[in-house]
Structure formats: structure tokens, C-alpha cells
C-alpha positions as CSV (number, residue, x, y, z in Angstrom):
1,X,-76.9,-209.8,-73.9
2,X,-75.5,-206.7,-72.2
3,X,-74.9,-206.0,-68.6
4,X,-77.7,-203.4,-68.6
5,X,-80.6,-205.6,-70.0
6,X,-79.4,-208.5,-67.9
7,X,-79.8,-206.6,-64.9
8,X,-82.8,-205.5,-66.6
9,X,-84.1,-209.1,-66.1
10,X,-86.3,-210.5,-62.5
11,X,-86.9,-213.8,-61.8
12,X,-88.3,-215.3,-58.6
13,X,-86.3,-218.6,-59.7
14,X,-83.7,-219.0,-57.6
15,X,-81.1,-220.7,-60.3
16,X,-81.7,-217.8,-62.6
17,X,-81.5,-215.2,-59.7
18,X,-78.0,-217.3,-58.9
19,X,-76.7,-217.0,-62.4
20,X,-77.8,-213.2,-62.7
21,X,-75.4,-212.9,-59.3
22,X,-72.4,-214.5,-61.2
23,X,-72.8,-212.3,-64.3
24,X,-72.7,-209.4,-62.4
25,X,-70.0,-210.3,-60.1
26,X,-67.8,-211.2,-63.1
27,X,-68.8,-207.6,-65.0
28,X,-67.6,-206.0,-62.0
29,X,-64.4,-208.0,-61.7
30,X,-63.3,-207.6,-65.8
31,X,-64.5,-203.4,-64.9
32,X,-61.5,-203.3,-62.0
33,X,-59.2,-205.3,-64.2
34,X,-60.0,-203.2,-67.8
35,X,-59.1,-199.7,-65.1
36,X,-56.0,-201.7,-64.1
37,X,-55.0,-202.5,-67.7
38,X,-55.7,-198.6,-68.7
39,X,-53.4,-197.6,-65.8
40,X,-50.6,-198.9,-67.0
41,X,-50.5,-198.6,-71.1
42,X,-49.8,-195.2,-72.4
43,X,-50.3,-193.8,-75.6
44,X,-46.9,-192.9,-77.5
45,X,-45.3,-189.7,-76.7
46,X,-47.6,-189.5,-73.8
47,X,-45.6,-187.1,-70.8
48,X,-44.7,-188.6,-67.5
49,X,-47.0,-187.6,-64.2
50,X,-46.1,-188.1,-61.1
51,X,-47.3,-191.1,-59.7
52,X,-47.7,-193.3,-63.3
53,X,-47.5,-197.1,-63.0
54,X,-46.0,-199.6,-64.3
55,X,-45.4,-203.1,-65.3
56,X,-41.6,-204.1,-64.4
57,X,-39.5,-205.5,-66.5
58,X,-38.0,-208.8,-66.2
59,X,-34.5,-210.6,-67.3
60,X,-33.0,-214.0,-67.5
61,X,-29.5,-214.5,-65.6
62,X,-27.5,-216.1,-68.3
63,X,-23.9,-216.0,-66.9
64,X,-22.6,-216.7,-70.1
65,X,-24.3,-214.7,-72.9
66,X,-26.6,-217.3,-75.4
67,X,-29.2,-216.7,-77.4
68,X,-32.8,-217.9,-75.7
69,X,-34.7,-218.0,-78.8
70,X,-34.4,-218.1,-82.2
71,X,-34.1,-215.5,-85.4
72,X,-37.6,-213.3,-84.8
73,X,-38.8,-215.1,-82.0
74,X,-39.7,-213.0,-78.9
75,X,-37.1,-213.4,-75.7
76,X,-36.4,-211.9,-72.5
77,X,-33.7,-209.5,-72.0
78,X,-30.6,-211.8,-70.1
79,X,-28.2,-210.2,-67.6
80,X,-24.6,-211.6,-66.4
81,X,-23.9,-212.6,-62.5
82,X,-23.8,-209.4,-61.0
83,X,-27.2,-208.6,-62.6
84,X,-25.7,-206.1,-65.3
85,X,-27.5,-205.8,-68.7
86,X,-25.9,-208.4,-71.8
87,X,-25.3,-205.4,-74.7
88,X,-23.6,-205.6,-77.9
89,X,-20.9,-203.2,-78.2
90,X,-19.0,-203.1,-81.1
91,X,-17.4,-200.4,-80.0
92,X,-15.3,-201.9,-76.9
93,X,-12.3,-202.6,-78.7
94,X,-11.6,-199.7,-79.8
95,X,-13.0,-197.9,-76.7
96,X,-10.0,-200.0,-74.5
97,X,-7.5,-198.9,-76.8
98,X,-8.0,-195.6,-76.7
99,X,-8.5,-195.0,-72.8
100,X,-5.2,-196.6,-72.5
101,X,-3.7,-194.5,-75.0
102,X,-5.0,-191.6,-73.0
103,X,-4.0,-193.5,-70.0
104,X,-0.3,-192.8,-68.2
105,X,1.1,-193.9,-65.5
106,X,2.7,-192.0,-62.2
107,X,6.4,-191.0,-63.4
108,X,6.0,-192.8,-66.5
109,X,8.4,-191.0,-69.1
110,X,7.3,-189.1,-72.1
111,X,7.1,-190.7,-74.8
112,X,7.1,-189.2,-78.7
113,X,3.4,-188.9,-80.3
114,X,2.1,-189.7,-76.5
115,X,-1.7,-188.5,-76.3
116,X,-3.8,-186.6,-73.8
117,X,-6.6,-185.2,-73.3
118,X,-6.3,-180.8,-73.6
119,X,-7.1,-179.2,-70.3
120,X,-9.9,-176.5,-71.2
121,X,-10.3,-173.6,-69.0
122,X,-13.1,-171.0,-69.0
123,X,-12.7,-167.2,-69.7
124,X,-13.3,-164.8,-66.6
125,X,-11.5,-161.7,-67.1
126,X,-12.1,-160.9,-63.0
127,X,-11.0,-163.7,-61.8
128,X,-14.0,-165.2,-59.6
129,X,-15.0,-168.5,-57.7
130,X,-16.8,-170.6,-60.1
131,X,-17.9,-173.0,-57.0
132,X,-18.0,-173.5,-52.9
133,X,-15.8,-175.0,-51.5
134,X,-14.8,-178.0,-51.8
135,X,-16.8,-178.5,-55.7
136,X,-14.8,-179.3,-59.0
137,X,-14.0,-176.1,-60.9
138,X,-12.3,-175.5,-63.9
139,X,-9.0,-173.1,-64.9
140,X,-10.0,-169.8,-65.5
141,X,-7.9,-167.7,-67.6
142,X,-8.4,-163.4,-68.4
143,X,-8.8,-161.8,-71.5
144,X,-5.8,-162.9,-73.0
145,X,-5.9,-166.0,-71.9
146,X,-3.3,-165.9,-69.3
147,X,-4.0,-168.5,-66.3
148,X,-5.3,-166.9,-63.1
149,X,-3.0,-168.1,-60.7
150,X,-2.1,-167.3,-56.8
151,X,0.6,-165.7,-55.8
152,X,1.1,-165.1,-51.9
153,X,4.1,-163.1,-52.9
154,X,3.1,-161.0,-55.4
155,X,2.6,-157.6,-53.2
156,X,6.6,-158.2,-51.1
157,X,8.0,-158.7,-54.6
158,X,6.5,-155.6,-56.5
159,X,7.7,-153.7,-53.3
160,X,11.3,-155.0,-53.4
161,X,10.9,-153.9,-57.6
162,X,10.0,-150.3,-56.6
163,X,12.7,-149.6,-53.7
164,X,15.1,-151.0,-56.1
165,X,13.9,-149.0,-59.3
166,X,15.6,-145.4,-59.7
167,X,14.1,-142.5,-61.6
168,X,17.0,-140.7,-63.8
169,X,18.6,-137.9,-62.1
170,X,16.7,-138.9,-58.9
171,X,18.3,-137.5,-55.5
172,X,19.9,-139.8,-53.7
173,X,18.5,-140.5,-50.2
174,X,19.1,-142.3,-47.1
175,X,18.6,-145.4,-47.0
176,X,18.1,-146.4,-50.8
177,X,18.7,-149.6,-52.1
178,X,19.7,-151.3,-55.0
179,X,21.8,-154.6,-56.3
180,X,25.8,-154.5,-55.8
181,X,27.8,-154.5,-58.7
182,X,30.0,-157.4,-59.2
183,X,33.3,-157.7,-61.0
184,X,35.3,-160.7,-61.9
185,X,38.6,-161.1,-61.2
186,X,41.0,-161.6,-64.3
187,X,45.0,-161.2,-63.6
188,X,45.7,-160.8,-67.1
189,X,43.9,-158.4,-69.2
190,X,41.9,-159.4,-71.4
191,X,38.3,-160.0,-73.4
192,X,35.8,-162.1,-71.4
193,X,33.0,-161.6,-73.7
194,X,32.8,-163.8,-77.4
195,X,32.4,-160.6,-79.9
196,X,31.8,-156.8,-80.4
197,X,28.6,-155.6,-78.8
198,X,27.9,-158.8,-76.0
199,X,27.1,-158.0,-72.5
200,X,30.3,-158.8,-70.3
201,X,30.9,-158.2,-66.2
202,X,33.3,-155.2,-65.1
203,X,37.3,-156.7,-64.2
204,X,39.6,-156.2,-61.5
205,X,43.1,-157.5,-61.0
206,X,44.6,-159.6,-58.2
207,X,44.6,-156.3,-55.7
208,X,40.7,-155.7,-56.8
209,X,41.2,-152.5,-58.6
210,X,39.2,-152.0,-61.4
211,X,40.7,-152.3,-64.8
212,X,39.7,-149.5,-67.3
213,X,41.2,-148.0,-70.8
214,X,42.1,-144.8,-72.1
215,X,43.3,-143.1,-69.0
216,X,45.7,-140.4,-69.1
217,X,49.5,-140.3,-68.5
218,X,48.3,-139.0,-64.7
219,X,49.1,-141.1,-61.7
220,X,46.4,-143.3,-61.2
221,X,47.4,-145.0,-57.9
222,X,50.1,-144.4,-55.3
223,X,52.2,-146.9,-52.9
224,X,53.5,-145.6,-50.0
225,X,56.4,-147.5,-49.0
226,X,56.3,-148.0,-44.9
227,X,58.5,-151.6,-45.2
228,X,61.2,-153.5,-46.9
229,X,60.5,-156.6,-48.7
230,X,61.1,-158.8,-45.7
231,X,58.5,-156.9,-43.9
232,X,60.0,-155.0,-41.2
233,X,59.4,-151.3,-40.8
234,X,61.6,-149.3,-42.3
235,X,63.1,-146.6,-39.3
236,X,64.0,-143.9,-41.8
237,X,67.3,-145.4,-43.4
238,X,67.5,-147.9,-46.3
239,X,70.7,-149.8,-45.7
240,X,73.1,-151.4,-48.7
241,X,71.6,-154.3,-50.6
242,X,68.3,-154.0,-48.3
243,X,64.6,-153.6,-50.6
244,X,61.4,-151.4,-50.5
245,X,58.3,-153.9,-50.3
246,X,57.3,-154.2,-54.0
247,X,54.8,-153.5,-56.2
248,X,52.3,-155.0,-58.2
249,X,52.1,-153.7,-61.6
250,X,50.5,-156.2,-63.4
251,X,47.6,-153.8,-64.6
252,X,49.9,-151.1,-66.0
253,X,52.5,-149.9,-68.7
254,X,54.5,-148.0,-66.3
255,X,55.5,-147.4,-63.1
256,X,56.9,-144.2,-61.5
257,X,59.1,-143.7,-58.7
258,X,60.1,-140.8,-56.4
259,X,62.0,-141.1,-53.0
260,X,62.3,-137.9,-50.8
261,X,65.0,-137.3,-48.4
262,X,66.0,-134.3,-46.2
263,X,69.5,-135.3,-44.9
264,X,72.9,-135.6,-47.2
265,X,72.3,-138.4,-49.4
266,X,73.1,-136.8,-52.7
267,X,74.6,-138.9,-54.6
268,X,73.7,-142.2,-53.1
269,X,73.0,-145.3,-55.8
270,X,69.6,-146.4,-55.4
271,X,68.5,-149.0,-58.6
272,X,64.8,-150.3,-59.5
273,X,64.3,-154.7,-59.4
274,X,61.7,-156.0,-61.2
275,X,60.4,-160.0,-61.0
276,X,58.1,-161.8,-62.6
277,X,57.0,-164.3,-59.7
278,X,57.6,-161.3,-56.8
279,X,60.2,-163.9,-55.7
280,X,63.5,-164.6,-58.4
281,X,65.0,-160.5,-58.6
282,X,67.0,-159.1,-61.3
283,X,68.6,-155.1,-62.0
284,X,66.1,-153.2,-64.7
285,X,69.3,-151.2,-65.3
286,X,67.4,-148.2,-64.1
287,X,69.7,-147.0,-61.5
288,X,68.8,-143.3,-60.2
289,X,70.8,-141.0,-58.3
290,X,69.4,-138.6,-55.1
291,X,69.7,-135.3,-56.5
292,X,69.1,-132.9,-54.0
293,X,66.5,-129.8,-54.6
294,X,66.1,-126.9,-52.9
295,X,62.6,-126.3,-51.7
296,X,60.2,-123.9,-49.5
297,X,60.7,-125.0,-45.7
298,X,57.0,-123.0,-45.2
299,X,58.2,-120.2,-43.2
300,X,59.7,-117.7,-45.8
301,X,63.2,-119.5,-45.9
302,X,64.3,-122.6,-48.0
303,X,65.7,-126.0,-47.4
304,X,67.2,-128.7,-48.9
305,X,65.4,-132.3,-50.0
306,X,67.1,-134.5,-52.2
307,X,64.7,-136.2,-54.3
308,X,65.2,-139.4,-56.9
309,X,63.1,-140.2,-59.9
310,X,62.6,-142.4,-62.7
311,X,60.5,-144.6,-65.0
312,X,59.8,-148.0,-66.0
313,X,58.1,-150.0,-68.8
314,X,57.0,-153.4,-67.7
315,X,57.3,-155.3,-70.5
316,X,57.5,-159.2,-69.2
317,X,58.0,-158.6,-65.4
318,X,54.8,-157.8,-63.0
319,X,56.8,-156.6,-59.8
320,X,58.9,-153.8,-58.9
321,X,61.0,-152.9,-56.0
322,X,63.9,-150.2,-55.1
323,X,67.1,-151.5,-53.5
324,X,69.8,-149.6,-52.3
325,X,73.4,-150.8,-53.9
326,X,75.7,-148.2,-52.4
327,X,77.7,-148.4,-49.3
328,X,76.5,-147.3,-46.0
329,X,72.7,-145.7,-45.8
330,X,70.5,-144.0,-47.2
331,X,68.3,-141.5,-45.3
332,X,64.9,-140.7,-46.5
333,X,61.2,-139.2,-45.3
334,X,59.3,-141.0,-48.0
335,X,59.2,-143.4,-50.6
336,X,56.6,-143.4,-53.3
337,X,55.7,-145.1,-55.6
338,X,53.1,-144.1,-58.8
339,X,51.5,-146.5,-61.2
340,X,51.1,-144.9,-64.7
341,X,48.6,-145.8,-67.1
């Protein structure tokens, strides 16, 4: 008998009136709890609305996971102490292993075959933020897949570039710059670089001149004697047995002498000393004789100088020194001495 036709139905008996008010009141219940039921079932594939309800789902605590049930038998899902999901991963093992491969501790050394993870970056040829402040970005590289990086410095160090670049044949100006030239020192001659063709630093020698080849048989430097070898200053006369300063001619082939004097010393002995620790002094059995010259005296007349010369091949010895070895003085205006190449 349906709802309808029992509602359908009037009685003045009160039992069947009381049974009619039962019927109904259970129709109406089993109508709120079929609208229930339909609220909370959805059809498969059914979208979510805002608002949809649901029945939540429950789980055993099983510390420890255990099966609850048998093979096919229906069970409840279980979770562990902290209330985190039991799961079968079969994949854990190997999972472990290979985070702590990828793994590496602060100042750890490298090892061979170690593995990483690469580092991507993304492309942006201009380089741009990718994020506000403060949010993870990644590398970005340009076109060719150089790194965009910053550089504070980059504007001060092109500048320095530019005021020490030179355009050929440029005029020099005040106030130019540019990078000084260094030289290494090297006492004895000789090849720094390994072979023909490699780069290798200018030389000088002990005094800091700078050693070159294929010079002409032109002086190429000139001593002024102004003291003997003991270092006092010479007054104009070089006594018997008494030495110029000497000379350093450890860079050259030969050396050149010429002493000038204008008072009667023709004939005086003067011979040339050479040493090879500027200290222990022996005769080069070069002795010269003051010849004397007549020369213009600058007003129309003439006058007499009397001038000695010679040369000297340094073969062993690096210093060089004139000593008088005849009796009495020798008078003179100038000593000089020229290095030859």
C-alpha cells in the first residue's frame, strides 16, 4: 500500500487514525534520510561544486603495520603513531640510496664518479627579474648561454681598459697612461726564454742599462771620471801608482779610453787595470803614452792638449781602471771613458 492511498484512507477509529500517524511520520523520516543519502553519493566522473559533502573516512592506528583481515576480506585503512598513512613502497630502498648518492656533505672532498643533480637555468637574452624579492628564481643565461651575472665593477674596469688602450700613430697627450715596462736583471748575457719564437722580458745588467744586439762600433755610453778608486775627488793631478774609479764593462766587448790634459804631460806612462771581482788588479799590458795635440783655443789661435788613447777587449775580466805608473803627476782636465759595443 503506497503513501498516497494510505493517506487516501479516514477512519474515525482512533487505533487506525494512530497507525496512519506512524506511517506517515516514518515516510517522512526515510524522505529526509533518502535526500541525505543522495547528498553524499556521486556518480563517477561527476565534477566537484562548491559546498559537496561528504562521508569521512576512517583508519585504524596500528603502530606496527598487520594485516586486519584476511585475503579479500574488506578492512579499514591503518595508520602508524603519528597518524601517517601505512603504504607499500617498493620503491624506498632504492629511493634512500639514491638521495644519498645525490647527497654531500659541507667540505666533503670530491670524489671520482660522485653524482649531482645539473643546475638548469632558463634563457633570457635581456637579462630580467624572474621574481620579487625575496622568491626562488632560477639562473638565467643570454643567447649563448653565458650566465648573467653582476658585476659592480664592470663600468671602473672598461674605463681603466680605454685610458690604457692606444690607437696607432695616436698623439701623445698629457696625462696619458699606460702599464710600465719591466726588465729583469741578468749580469751575464744570456737567453731567458726555452726556444726560438717564445715570449721573453727585456734585460738589463747590474747598472740597469738595457742590453741590446747589433749596435754599431759607436760609443754607446760614456764615464766621466770625477774620483779615484778609493773615492776621493780627484783635484786635477793623478799622482804615481794612484787609480781612476773603474768601470763596469760587463755588458760590452770593448772599452775605450781618452784622457785630456792641457799642461806638459807628454810623455807621462799611464797603463789600463782590469779585475774580475772590481777588487784583485792586474796590468792589461795596455800602457798609453800622453801625446800632446795641437788644437783650436776658440779665438783664432791654437793651443796645446795632450791627449791619450787606447782600446781594450774584455775577454775574462769585467772591470777596468787607468793608473798612473810614472814618477811624479800627471795633470789632466778630463778623463773619459767610452764603452764600445
Amino acid at each position: 500500500m503506497s503513501g498516497v492511498k494510505l493517506r487516501a484512507i479516514s477512519s474515525t477509529n482512533p487505533k487506525i487514525q494512530h497507525d496512519l500517524s506512524c506511517i506517515t511520520s516514518l515516510e517522512n523520516a526515510l524522505a529526509v534520510q533518502d535526500q541525505t543519502l543522495k547528498a553524499v553519493v556521486y556518480a563517477e566522473d561527476v565534477a566537484h561544486s562548491d559546498g559537496d559533502k561528504g562521508i569521512s573516512s576512517l583508519a585504524v592506528r596500528k603502530d606496527t603495520a598487520a594485516a586486519l583481515g584476511g585475503d579479500g576480506d574488506y578492512m579499514p585503512l591503518i595508520v602508524d603513531v603519528n597518524g601517517k598513512l601505512h603504504v607499500v613502497d617498493t620503491q624506498t630502498v632504492a629511493i634512500n640510496t639514491t638521495l644519498g648518492e645525490l647527497s654531500h656533505a659541507e667540505d666533503a672532498a670530491h670524489g671520482s664518479a660522485d653524482k649531482g643533480i645539473m643546475s638548469l637555468a632558463v634563457r633570457k637574452d635581456t637579462a630580467a627579474a624572474l621574481g620579487a624579492d625575496g622568491d626562488y628564481v632560477p639562473l638565467i643565461t643570454d643567447n649563448d648561454g653565458r650566465l648573467h651575472t653582476i658585476d659592480e665593477h664592470s663600468a671602473s674596469i672598461n674605463t681603466q681598459i680605454a685610458d690604457l688602450s692606444k690607437n696607432e700613430d695616436a698623439p701623445h697627450g698629457s696625462g696619458d697612461k699606460g702599464i710600465m715596462s719591466l726588465a729583469v736583471r741578468k749580469d751575464t748575457a744570456g737567453a731567458i726564454a726555452g726556444t726560438d719564437g717564445d715570449y721573453t722580458p727585456l734585460q738589463v745588467n747590474s747598472s740597469g742599462a738595457l742590453r741590446t744586439s747589433g749596435a754599431s762600433a759607436a760609443s754607446r755610453n760614456t764615464a766621466n771620471i770625477t774620483n779615484n778608486f778609493s773615492g776621493t775627488a780627484l783635484t786635477g793631478n793623478l799622482a804615481q801608482n794612484v787609480a781612476t774609479a773603474s768601470i763596469d764593462m760587463n755588458e760590452y766587448a770593448h772599452l775605450s779610453f781618452v784622457i785630456i790634459s792641457n799642461v806638459g804631460s807628454n810623455g807621462k806612462e799611464l797603463k789600463l787595470e782590469v779585475s774580475a771581482d772590481n777588487s784583485t788588479w792586474f796590468d792589461s799590458n795596455n800602457s798609453v803614452f800622453i801625446g800632446e795635440r795641437a788644437v783650436s783655443d776658440g779665438a783664432g789661435g791654437t793651443s796645446n792638449i795632450y791627449v791619450a788613447q787606447g782600446n781594450f777587449t774584455n775577454l775574462t775580466n769585467r772591470y777596468a781602471r787607468i793608473v798612473s805608473h810614472s814618477s811624479g803627476t800627471i795633470a789632466f782636465t778630463a778623463f773619459s771613458f767610452s764603452q764600445l759595443n
